[in-house]
C-alpha beads as a LAMMPS data file, in Angstrom:
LAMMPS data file: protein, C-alpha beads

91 atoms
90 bonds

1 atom types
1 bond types

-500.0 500.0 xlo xhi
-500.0 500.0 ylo yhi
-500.0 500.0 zlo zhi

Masses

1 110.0

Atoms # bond

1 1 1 -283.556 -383.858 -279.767
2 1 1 -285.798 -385.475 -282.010
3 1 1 -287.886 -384.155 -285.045
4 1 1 -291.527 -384.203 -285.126
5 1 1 -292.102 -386.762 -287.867
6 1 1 -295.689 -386.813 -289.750
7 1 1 -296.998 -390.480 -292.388
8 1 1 -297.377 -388.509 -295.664
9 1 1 -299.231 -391.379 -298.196
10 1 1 -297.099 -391.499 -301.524
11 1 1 -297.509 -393.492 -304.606
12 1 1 -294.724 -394.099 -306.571
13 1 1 -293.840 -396.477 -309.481
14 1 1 -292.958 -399.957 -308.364
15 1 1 -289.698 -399.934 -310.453
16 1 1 -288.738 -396.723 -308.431
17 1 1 -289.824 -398.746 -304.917
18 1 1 -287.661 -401.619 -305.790
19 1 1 -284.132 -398.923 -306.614
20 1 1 -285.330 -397.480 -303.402
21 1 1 -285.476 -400.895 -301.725
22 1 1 -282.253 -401.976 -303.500
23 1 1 -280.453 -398.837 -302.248
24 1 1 -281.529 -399.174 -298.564
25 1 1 -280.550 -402.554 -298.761
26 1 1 -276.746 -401.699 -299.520
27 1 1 -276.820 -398.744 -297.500
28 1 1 -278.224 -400.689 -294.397
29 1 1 -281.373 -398.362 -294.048
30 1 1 -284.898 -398.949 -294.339
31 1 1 -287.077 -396.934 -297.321
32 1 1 -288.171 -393.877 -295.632
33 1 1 -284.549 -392.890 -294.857
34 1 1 -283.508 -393.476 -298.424
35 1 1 -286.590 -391.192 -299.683
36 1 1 -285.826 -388.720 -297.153
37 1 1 -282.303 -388.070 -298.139
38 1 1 -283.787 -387.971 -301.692
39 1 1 -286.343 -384.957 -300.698
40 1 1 -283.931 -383.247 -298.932
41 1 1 -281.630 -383.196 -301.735
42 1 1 -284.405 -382.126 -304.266
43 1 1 -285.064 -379.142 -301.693
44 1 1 -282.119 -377.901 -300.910
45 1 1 -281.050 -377.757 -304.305
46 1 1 -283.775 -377.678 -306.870
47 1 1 -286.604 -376.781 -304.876
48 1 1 -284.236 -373.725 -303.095
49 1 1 -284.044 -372.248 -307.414
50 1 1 -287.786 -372.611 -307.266
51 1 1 -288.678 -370.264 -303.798
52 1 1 -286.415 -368.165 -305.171
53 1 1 -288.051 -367.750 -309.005
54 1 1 -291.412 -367.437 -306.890
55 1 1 -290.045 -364.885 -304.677
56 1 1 -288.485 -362.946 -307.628
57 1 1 -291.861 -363.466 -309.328
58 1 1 -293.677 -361.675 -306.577
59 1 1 -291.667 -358.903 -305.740
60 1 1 -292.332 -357.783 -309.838
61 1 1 -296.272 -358.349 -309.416
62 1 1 -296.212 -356.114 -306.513
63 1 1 -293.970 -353.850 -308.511
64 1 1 -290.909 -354.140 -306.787
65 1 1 -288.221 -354.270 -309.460
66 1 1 -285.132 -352.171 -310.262
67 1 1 -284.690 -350.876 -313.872
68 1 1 -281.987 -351.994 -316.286
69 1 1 -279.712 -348.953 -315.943
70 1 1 -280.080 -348.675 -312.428
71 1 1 -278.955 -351.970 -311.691
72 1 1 -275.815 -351.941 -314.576
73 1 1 -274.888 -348.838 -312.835
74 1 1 -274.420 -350.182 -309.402
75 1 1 -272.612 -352.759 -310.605
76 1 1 -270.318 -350.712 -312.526
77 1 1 -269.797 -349.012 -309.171
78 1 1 -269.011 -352.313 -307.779
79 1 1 -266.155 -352.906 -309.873
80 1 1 -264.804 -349.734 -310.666
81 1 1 -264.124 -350.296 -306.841
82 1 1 -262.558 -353.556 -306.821
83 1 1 -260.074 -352.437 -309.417
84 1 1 -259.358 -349.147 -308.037
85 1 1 -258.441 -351.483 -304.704
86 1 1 -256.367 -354.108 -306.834
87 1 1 -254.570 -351.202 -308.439
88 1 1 -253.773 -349.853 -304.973
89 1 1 -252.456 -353.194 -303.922
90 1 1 -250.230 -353.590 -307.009
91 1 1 -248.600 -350.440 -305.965

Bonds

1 1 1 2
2 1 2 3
3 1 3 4
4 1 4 5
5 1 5 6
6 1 6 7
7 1 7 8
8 1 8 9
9 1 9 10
10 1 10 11
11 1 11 12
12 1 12 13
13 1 13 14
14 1 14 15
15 1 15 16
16 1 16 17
17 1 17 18
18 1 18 19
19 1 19 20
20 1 20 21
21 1 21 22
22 1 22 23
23 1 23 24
24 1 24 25
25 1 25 26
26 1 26 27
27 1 27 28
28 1 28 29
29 1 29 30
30 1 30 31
31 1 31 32
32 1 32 33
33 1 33 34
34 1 34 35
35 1 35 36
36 1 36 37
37 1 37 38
38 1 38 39
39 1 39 40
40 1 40 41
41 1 41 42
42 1 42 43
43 1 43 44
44 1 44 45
45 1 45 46
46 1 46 47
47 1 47 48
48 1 48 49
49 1 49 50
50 1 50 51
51 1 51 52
52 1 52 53
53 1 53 54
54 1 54 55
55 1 55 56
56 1 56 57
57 1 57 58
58 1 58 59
59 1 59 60
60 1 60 61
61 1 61 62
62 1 62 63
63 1 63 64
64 1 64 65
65 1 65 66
66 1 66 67
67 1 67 68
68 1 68 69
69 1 69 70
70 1 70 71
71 1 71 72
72 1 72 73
73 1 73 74
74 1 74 75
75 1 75 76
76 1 76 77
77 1 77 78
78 1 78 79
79 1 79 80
80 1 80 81
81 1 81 82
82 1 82 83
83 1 83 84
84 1 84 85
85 1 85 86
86 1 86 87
87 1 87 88
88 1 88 89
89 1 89 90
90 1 90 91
C-alpha cells in the first residue's frame, strides 16, 4: 500500500538545506525523507499541543466549559475513590 504523495514548494534557508543534505547523506536517504521525518515529528508532538489548545479554545467560544468547582469536585471524587480502593487492598 502506498501513500498518495503531493510536491508542496518550500523555501528554506540554505544553511538548513545543507544539515538536511548532510543528514541524508549519513543516513543513506535523499532530502524529502529527512524533512518528512522532521514534519512528522513536529506534528505528532508539537503540532498535536496545538489542535488541542485550538480545540480547547473553541469549545469556550461556543460556551462549552465546566466551572472551577465543578471540575475540583469530580476530581475529588476521583480520588477519594482510589484511596478508599488502596485502603481496601492494604487490608
Amino acid at each position: 500500500m502506498t501513500e498518495e504523495m503531493s510536491i508542496v514548494p518550500l523555501s528554506l534557508p540554505s544553511e538548513m538545506i545543507e544539515r538536511i543534505d548532510q543528514l541524508a547523506a549519513v543516513v543513506e536517504r535523499d532530502r524529502s525523507w529527512i524533512m518528512q521525518r522532521a514534519l512528522e515529528t513536529y506534528l505528532v508532538e508539537e503540532g498535536a499541543d496545538l489542535l488541542e489548545d485550538a480545540a480547547g479554545l473553541a469549545e469556550l467560544e461556543q460556551g462549552q466549559f465546566s466551572e472551577l468547582d465543578e471540575v475540583l469536585k469530580k476530581a475529588s471524587a476521583i480520588i477519594d475513590r482510589a484511596e478508599a480502593r488502596k485502603a481496601r487492598r492494604a487490608g
